[in-house]
VOLO-677715 format. One line per 4 residues: their letters; for each residue x, y, z of C-alpha. Coordinates in steps of 0.001 Angstrom, whole numbers, m for minus. Layout:
a	X Y Z; ...
//
This chain:
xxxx	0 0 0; 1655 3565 m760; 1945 5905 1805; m1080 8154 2781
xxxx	838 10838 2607; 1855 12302 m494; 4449 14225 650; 6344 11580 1758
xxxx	6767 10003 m1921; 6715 13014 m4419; 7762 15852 m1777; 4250 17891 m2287
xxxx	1392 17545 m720; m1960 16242 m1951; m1238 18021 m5612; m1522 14970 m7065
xxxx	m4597 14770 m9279; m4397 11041 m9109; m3756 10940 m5795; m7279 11940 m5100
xxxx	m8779 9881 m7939; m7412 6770 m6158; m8733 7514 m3078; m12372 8418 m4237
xxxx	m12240 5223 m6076; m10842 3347 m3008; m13734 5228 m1215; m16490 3783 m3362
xxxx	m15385 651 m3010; m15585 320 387; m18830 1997 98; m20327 m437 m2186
xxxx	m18611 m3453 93; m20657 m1996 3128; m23644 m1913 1495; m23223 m5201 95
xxxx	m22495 m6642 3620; m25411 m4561 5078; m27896 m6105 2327; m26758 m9391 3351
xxxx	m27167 m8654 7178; m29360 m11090 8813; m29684 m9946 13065; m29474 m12718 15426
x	m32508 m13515 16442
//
């Protein structure tokens, strides 16, 4: 996994346009995995 922090690998921080796209994309994607998980939710009865 690459470092949060943009800074650390390209020595600016967050001006990275792709930057960002990853981590909207990585943010939809857990999105769609919680709603997955919460359709699939059954509550102990």
């Amino acid at each position: 996994m690459y470092a949060t922090d943009d800074r650390d690998y390209l020595g600016f921080s967050n001006d990275i346009p792709q930057s960002a796209d990853h981590l909207h994309l990585m943010e939809e994607l857990k999105n769609e995995k919680l709603e997955k998980e919460a359709e699939n939710f059954v509550p102990l009865k």
